[in-house]
C-alpha positions as a Markdown table, in Angstrom:
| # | Residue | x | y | z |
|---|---|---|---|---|
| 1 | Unk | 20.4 | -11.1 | 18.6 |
| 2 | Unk | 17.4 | -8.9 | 18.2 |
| 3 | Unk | 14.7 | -9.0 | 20.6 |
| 4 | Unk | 11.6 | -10.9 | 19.0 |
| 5 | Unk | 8.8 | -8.4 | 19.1 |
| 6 | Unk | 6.6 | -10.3 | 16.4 |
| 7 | Unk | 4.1 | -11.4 | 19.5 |
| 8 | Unk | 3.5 | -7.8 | 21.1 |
| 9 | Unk | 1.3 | -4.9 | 20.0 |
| 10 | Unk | 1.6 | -1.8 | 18.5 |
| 11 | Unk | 0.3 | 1.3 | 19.9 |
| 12 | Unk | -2.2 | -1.7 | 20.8 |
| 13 | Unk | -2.8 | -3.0 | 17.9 |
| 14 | Unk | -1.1 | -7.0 | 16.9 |
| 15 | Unk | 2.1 | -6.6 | 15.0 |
| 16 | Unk | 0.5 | -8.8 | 12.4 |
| 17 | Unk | -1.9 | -6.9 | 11.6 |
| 18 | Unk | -0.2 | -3.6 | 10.1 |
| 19 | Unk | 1.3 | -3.5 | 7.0 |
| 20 | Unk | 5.0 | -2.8 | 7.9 |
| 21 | Unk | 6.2 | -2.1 | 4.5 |
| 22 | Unk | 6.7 | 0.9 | 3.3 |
| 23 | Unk | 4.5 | 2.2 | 0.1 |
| 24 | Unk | 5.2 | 5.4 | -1.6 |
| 25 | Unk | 2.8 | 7.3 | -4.0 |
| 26 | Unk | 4.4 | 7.1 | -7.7 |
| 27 | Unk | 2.3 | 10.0 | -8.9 |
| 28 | Unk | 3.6 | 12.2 | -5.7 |
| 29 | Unk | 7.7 | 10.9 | -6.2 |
| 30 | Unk | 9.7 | 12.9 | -7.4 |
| 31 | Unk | 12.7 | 10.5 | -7.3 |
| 32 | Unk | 15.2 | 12.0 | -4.6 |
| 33 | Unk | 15.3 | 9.1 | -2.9 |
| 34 | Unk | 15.0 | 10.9 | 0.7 |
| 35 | Unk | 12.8 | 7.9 | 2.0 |
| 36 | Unk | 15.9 | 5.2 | 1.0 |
| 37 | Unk | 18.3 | 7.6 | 2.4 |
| 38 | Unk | 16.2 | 8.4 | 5.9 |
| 39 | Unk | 14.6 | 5.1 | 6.6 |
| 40 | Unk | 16.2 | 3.5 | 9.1 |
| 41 | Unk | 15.1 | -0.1 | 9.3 |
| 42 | Unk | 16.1 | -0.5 | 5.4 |
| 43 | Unk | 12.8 | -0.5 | 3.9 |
| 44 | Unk | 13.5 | 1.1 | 0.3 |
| 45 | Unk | 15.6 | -0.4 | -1.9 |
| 46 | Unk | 17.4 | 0.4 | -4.9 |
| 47 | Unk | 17.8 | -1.1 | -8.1 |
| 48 | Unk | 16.9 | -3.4 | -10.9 |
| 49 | Unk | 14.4 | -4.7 | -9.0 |
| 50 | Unk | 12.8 | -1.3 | -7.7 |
| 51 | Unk | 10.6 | 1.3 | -9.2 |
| 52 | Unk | 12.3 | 4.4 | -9.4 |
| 53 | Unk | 11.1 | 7.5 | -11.1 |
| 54 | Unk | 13.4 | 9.2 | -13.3 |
């Protein structure tokens, strides 16, 4: 089982406060899905239910 790090900081700043999901400028993709294939905590999906440029 994973360690529980929801209580500790950051870099000093409370896990709670920073915005751990991943956001990606649609007027910057260019839809080659390097961020779903590089991120390793499986942050991007792919799908019906995601966004995806063509």
């Amino acid at each position: 089982m994973p360690k529980d790090l929801s209580q500790t900081q950051w870099h000093g700043i409370a896990r709670q406060e920073i915005p751990w999901f991943p956001a990606v400028d649609a007027d910057k993709c260019i839809g080659c899905e390097l961020c779903y294939v590089t991120c390793g905590r499986e942050g991007y999906g792919t799908g019906p239910t995601s966004s995806t440029r063509p």
